[in-house]
C-alpha positions, 0 to 999 in steps of 0.5 A: 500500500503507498502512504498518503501523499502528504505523510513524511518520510525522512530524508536522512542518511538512515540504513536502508532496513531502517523505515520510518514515516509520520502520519499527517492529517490526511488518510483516516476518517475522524471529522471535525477538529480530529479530522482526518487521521486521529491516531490520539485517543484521549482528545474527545475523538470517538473510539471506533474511529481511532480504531479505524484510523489505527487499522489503517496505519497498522495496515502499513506496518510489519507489527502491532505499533507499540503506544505509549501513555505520553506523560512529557517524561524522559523515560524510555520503553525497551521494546526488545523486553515484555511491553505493557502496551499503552499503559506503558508511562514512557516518552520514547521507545527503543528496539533491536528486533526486526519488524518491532514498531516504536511510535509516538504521538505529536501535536507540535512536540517533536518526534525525534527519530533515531538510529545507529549506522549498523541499522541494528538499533532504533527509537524515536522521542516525544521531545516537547519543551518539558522532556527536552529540558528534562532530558528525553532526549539524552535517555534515549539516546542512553537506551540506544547504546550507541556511540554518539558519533554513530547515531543519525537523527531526524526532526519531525515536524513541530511548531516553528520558531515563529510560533511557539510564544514561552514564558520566561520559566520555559527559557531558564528550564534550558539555560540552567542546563545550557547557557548556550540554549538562550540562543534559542529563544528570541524577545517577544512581548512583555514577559515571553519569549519566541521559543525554536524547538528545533535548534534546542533540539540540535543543541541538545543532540550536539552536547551529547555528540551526535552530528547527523543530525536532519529534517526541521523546518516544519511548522505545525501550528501555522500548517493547519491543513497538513498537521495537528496543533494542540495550540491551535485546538487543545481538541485536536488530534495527533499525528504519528512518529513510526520508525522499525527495522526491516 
């Protein structure tokens, strides 16, 4: 089956039995706000239609995608281990077995694909400004047990730096772990400050020595016919960051 025209596939240097994609609005059957391609299911979108649009996806894929309960942590599932399905509290998943699916799901936080160059490890991260600033990034980084100079990163689509508006508690949860992170946050109204995801993103994978780093340059909220935006409608669905080996 081909993807719907508009979803993601990464363009990065990834190995070939490396496969990823990210879901847009596009493909499924929720209406409304949720419309079309819901795969989030505690928004208010009616169950048997993210069922539906989860049939739909799954159908894509070598396995059962593995969700998570998302809480903006930096705790990471193993996937190679027993999996509590979606009860798992988790932020990020890592798997070494083919045909093994991580996910997660987005509505302007950013799925953050990763993998080695063997192509023998992968995983993905919900990485908003909480995780980001916790540590998700790191403690996947961590589970992939890889040597930074040999993992390939991705940035999924996020709300832009022209659109994230933070207040001041959201700049200093960066900068007490890097000064260098004020450079990510641009003056804006009295008290607020605009916020760029992606380059805090990329300063955060280059502290830990990873290079390769891809993708970028999306924008979910301003986007509102391709992606979902929880800013935009806190009722609104979320896409979802799939990534396996074949």
């Amino acid at each position: 089956m081909r993807l719907p025209s508009s979803w993601i596939v990464p363009a990065w240097p990834a190995p070939q039995r490396v496969r990823a994609f990210v879901t847009t609005r596009e493909g499924g059957v929720s209406t409304g706000e949720f419309a079309s391609m819901n795969l989030g299911n505690s928004s208010g979108d009616a169950a048997d239609r993210v069922a539906r649009n989860r049939a739909v996806v799954r159908a894509l894929l070598p396995g059962e995608p593995a969700y998570l309960a998302q809480v903006h942590g930096t705790a990471v599932a193993d996937l190679d281990a027993p999996f509590e399905g979606e009860r798992a509290r988790a932020d990020a998943a890592v798997t070494s077995v083919p045909g093994r699916v991580a996910v997660v799901l987005t509505a302007d936080c950013m799925p953050l694909f990763v993998c080695n160059r063997a192509g023998s490890k992968v995983g993905v991260a919900h990485a908003g400004w909480r995780g980001l600033s916790a540590g998700v990034i790191e403690s996947t980084l961590g589970a992939l047990e890889a040597d930074p100079g040999d993992v390939v990163a991705w940035m999924g689509p996020a709300i832009g730096p022209a659109a994230f508006e933070v207040g001041p508690e959201v700049k200093a949860a960066f900068e007490r772990h890097d000064p260098e992170a004020t450079q990510a946050f641009a003056p804006h109204a009295p008290g607020k400050f605009m916020a760029d995801l992606y380059l805090l993103t990329r300063q955060r994978l280059a502290r830990a020595g990873v290079r390769e780093v891809h993708g970028g340059g999306f924008c979910t909220l301003r986007e509102a016919d391709r992606f979902f935006s929880y800013r935009r409608a806190p009722k609104s669905g979320r896409m979802g960051a799939f990534i396996w080996m074949e």
